[in-house]
Residue, then its C-alpha position, 0 to 999 in steps of 0.5 A: x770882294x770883287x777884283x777887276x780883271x780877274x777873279x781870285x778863287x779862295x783858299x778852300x777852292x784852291x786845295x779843292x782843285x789841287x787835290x783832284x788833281x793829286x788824284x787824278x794822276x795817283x790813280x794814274x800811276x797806279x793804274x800804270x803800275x798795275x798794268x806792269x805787275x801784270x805784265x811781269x806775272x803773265x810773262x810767267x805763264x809757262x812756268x805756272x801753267x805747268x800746274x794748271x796743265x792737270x786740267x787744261x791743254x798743253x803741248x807734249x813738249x810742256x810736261x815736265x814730271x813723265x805724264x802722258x797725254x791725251x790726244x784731243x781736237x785741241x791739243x794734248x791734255x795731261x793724264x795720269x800715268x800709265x801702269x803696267x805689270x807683267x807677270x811671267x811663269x815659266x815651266x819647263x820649256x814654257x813662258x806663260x806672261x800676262x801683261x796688265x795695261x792701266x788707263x786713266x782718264x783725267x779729262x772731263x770728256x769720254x775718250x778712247x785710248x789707243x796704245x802700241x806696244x811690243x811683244x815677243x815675236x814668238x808670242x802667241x796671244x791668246x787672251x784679253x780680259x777687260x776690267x771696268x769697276x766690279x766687272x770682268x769682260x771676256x775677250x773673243x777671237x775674232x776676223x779681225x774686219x769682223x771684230x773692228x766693226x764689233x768694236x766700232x759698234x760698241x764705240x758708238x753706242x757708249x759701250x766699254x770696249x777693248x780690241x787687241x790687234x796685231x799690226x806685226x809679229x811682235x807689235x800689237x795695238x789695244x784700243x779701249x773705247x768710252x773711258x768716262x772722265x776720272x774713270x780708270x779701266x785695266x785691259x789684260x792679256x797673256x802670250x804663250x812662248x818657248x824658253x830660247x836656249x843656247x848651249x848652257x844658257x837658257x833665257x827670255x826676253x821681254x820687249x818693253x818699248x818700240x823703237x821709231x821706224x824709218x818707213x820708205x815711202x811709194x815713189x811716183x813712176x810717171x806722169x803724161x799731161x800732154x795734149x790731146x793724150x791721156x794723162x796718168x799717173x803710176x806709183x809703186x804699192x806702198x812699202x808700209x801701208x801700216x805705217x801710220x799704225x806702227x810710228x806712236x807718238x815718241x816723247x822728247x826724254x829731253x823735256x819729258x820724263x819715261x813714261x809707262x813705268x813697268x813692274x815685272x816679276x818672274x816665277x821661274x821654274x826650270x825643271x833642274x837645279x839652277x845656278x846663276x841668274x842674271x838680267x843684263x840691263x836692269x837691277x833684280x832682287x831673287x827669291x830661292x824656294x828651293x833649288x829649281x825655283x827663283x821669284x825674280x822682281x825689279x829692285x827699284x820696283x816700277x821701272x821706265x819702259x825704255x827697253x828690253x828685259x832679258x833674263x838668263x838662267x843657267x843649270x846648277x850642273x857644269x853642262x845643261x840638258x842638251x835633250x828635252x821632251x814634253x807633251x801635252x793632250x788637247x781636244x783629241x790630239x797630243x802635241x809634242x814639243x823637243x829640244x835637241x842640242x846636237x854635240x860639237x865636233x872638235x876644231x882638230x877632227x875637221x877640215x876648216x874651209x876660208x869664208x868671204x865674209x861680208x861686214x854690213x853695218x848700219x850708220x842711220x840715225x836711231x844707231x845714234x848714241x850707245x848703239x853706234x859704240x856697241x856696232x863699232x866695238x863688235x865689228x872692230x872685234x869681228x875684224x880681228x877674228x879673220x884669218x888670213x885666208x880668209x876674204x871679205x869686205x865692208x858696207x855701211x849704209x844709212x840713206x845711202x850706201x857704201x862698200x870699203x872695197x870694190x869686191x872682197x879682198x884676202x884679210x891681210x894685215x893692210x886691209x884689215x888695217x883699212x877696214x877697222x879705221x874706216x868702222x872707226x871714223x863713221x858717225x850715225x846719221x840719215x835714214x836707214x834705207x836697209x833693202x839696197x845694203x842687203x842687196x848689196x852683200x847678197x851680191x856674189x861675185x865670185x862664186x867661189x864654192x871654195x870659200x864659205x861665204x857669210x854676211x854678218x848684218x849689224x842693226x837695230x832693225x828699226x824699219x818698217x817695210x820689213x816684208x821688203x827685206x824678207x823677199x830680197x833675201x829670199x831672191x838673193x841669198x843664193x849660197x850666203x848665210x846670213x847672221x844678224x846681231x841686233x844693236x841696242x836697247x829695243x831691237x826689232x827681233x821680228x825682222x832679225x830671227x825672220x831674216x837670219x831663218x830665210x837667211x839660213x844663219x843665225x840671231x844674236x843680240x848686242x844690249x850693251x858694251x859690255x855684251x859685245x864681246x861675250x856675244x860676238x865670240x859666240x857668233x864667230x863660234x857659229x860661223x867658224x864651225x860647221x853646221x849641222x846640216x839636211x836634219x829631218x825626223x821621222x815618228x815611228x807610229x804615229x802620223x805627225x803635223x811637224x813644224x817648222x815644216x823645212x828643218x832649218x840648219x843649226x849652229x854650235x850650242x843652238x838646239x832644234x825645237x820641234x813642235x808636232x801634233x800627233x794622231x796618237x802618242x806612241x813610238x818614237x821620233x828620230x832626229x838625223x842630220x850631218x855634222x860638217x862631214x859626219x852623220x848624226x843621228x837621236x832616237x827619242x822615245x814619246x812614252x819618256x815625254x814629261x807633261x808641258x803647258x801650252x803646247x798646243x798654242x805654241x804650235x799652232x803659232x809656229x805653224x802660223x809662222x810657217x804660212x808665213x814664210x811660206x807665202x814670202x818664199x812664193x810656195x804658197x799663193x798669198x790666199x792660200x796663206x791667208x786661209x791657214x792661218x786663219x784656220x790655225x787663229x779660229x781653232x787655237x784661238x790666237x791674234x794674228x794680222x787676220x784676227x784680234x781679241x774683242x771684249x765689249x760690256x753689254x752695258x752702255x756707260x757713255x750717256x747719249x749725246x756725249x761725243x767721244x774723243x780719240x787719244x793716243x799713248x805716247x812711248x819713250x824713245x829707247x834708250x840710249x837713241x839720240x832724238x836728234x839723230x832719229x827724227x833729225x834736227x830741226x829745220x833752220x827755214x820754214x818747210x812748206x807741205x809740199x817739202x815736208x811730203x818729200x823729206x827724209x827722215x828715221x820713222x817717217x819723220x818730215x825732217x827739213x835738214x835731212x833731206x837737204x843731206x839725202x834728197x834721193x829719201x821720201x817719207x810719207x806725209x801724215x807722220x808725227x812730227x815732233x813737239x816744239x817745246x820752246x816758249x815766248x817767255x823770255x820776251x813776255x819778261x822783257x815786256x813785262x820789266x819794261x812796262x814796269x819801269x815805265x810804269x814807276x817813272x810815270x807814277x813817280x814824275x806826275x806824283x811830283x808835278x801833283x805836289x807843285x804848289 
């Protein structure tokens, strides 16, 4: 039926047309809706990304379950642990350690892992074993340039390889090449060491984690750009021309779990029945064979690698052994190893003269923490040991530096008032510029040759131009002794045994609150009691290598060790020295010597250690140095800065055409360091490159705000900066919510409009 002026569909076409249209916005909406579920589920992404973080990249500050990371040209991927084992025997006089380090490769690539790590500064590493499969490679000792290009060679031609070198005395770095993906390599090495004693007390020490280095940098002296003349500029040798080698990366414990879990166990056999054992910061089970011998294990099993194990033994008897004599017989030469503790002279049978003592205390930012109260505490206790003849003064430091007094001041009851609130009120922050300090209290005003005079050093000792620190006391130090007490968790006892040497004092090391009065009560034993002074010996048959070479002082309850390699055992060594004002003398007999592991390394390491003092205190040319400790490395076959160990499969395992990826091990922050007061805290504004070339801040860090409060302190440029670790989610949720309300507004309005007749 026709209609004029308008034409009127059917009902079947009418439904056709309202349908489509119901469909048209349904898909609409769900289209909407779909795209707001979306959005909520991607504004999760950093919370389920941390699963998939096993196989993909990620930022250190992403981890969340102590995983370390593997250093690609894309970012950090997450890797499996690594474990480490030390096993150390200890004979007599003697630690023999051997330490296993596990690295894992969890990436689909070759990579080449690169790790830091401490060890005792004494040390003499001697062996490098590297397992791959079924295999055992062999390490040789090697001029370090020479066994670098052997192991870049090895590197390049797909050949498992692995080089232990020494970047100082008690930091050493193992690089391992072509890790195949999924593929678990074992690098062993093993360091010989003397048992330290002190009066009763016999002990040993494990360093376990490097604390951050603050490292000055080389500062620009002039520059000439006028015209028509020539134009040049002048700057000082680096400090720490290393400083890139020393500073691995350090994870934020904020956001990550410790890494590097550690399993130790110790066989420690004395010699004499033993008494007490004790570790100060971590828990043990024993074992007692039999009265001489104890099995000692962490009782937790693997621990975080986030400071030193210490262990101390004493003898069942009410006084140790204060004499000891070992020998040992290797190619051709006997070596000879003694340990003197020479007797005390009583307080009433001498004439006791006043001291000046000079109090430094470091306030930097790695003192942050529990290492600032234990500074506090054992300098609140040392100020209450004076006496009132006595004269002294107070200099703490940090980028700067400050005296409490003008010159040393008589320790009356005002100024030993004055002093103790002035410790009280410092708060750890800056960088730790040490050098100006010591300077400082080497200063010797008054020369008074009535009065002893003593600068007591409290730090951590976490710097990186160390050898700085060394030649201004060697200048300076003039009548000063000096006695340095370590502070924390992870002290550098490279820097603190060397200075206290060149300084002709004394080490001793503060681990928790609880030590700071046991230990500064020994320290003021030292200091309030003479030393035993002009010691030498002298064999009586044979002629003897000594060392070390110029006898140093001793103080109460500290033994001399003697180490000496002899044309031929017979006769007898005999020991002299004074006492205050009384002469001392001992006679040893070598027939009496018991058999000893190890001594010809330990001193040969000694002797090492000899060159290079003697190189700081200019009585040898730095090439003459060089050339005997590389003799000494060669023969006895040690690592040193001028050797490494290298081992090398001979069997290529990266297939040709795979590239190879460097990936670096990050360490823990010690404990008990504050991160912020390390590295600084973060930049409010934006720092440009040439700001962050010119900031201050502890081990190198750039830190904006740091050099805002200290403009006078650089760092060099290229350290490693810390992780952001924060993320974009919130606004992703916000987005995400958004889109989805949006979403179901816009399904729920054309669902109605669609059902509108």
């Amino acid at each position: 039926m026709t209609i004029c002026g308008e034409i009127q569909p059917d009902r079947r076409t009418r439904l056709s047309r309202k349908m489509r249209v119901i469909l048209f916005f349904a898909f609409e909406g769900a289209a909407a809706l779909l795209i707001g579920f979306a959005a909520l589920f991607l504004s999760f992404e950093p919370a389920w990304s941390a699963e998939r973080a096993r196989t993909a990249f990620l930022k250190p500050g992403d981890a969340r379950s102590g995983s370390l990371l593997l250093k690609t040209e894309d970012g950090y991927a997450d890797a499996s642990r690594l474990g480490i084992d030390v096993d150390i025997t200890v004979s007599g006089p003697t630690v023999r350690a051997r330490v296993t380090q596990v690295f894992r490769n969890p990436t689909q690539d070759w990579v080449e892992a690169v790790y830091v790590y401490p060890l005792p500064s004494g040390g003499a590493v001697d062996t490098l074993k590297m397992v791959v499969g079924d295999r055992v490679i062999v390490g040789d000792i090697k001029e370090r340039q020479q066994a670098r290009i052997i192991y870049e060679q090895a590197a390049r031609n797909g050949q498992k390889a692995a080089l232990t070198e020494q970047e100082r005395p008690n930091i050493f770095t193992n690089s391992v090449a072509n890790i195949g993906p999924g593929e678990t390599v074992l690098v062993q090495i093993e360091y010989q060491e003397p048992v330290q004693q002190s009066g009763n007390e016999f002990s040993l020490r494990l360093p376990m984690v490097i604390g951050p280095r603050y490292n000055p940098a080389p500062v620009v002296q002039s520059v000439d750009f006028r015209p028509g003349g020539g134009g040049w500029g002048a700057s000082k040798s680096d400090p720490v021309p290393d400083r890139d080698r020393i500073s691995p990366h350090v994870l934020d414990p904020a956001t990550n779990a410790p890494v590097n879990p550690t399993s130790i166990t110790v066989r420690l056999q004395a010699g004499f029945p033993l008494g007490e054992t004790k570790s100060h910061h971590h828990t043990i089970k024993t074992e007692s064979p039999d009265g001489s011998t104890r099995i000692i294990k962490l009782a937790e099993g693997a621990v975080p690698a986030d400071r030193d194990f210490e262990l101390t033994w004493k003898p069942a008897a009410e006084k140790a052994p204060s004499i000891g004599l070992f020998r040992e017989h290797v190619g051709g030469n006997d070596y000879l190893l003694a340990f003197v503790t020479p007797p005390s002279v009583e307080q009433n049978d001498r004439k006791l003269l006043p001291r000046e003592v000079i109090f430094v205390i470091d306030n930097s930012g790695s003192m942050g923490g529990v290492s600032i109260i234990q500074a506090k505490a054992s300098l609140t206790y040392a100020l209450g040991r004076l006496q009132p003849a006595d004269r002294f003064n107070v200099i703490r430091f940090d980028h700067t530096m400050e005296m409490l007094f003008p010159t040393s001041v008589p320790a009356d009851r005002e100024r030993v008032g004055q002093a103790t609130a002035f410790v009280g009120a410092l708060q750890a922050n800056g960088g730790t510029e040490m050098v100006p300090a010591m300077r400082a209290a080497l200063s010797d005003n008054t020369g008074d040759a009535n009065y002893v005079r003593q600068v007591v050093f409290l730090t951590d000792g976490a710097i990186g131009n160390e050898q700085q620190l060394f030649e201004t006391i060697n200048a300076l130090r003039g009548r000063s002794r000096i006695f340095m007490v370590g502070i924390g968790s992870a002290p550098n006892t490279h820097l603190m045994t060397r200075a206290a040497e060149l300084g002709r004092g004394a080490f001793t090391h503060i681990g928790s609150v609880e030590q700071v009065e046991e230990r500064m009560r020994g320290l003021f034993s030292k200091l309030e009691n003479p030393a035993v002074t002009n010691l030498t010996a002298k064999f009586s048959d044979a002629t003897a290598d000594v060392t070390p070479s110029a006898i140093p002082d001793l103080y109460r309850d500290e033994p001399l060790i003697l180490a000496a390699r002899l044309d031929k055992l017979a006769g007898s060594v005999e020991i002299k020295g004074r006492i205050g004002d009384r002469p001392w003398v001992v006679t040893l007999p070598l027939a009496n010597a018991a058999e000893g592991k190890g001594l010809s390394k330990l001193w040969a390491r000694r002797k090492i250690a000899d060159a290079e003092v003697a190189h700081t205190t200019r009585q040898e040319s730095p090439e003459d140095a060089d050339k005997t400790i590389l003799a000494l490395a060669l023969e006895h076959q040690l690592v040193t800065r001028l050797t490494s160990l290298v081992a090398v499969d001979k069997t290529p395992s990266r297939p040709e055409g795979e590239p190879l990826k460097a990936s670096e091990l990050p360490i823990n922050l010690p404990a008990g360091w504050d991160l912020a007061k390390v590295f600084g805290e973060r930049p409010l504004l934006p720092v440009t490159p040439m700001e962050r070339r010119a900031e201050a801040g502890e081990a190198g860090v750039q830190v904006a705000a740091l050099k805002r409060a200290a403009p006078a302190v650089t760092a060099a440029p290229g350290t490693v900066q810390l992780p952001k670790t924060a993320t974009d989610a919130e606004l992703r949720m916000i987005l995400g919510v958004i889109f989805l309300i949006f979403s179901l507004v816009l399904f729920g309005f054309n669902r109605r409009q669609a059902l509108i007749p």
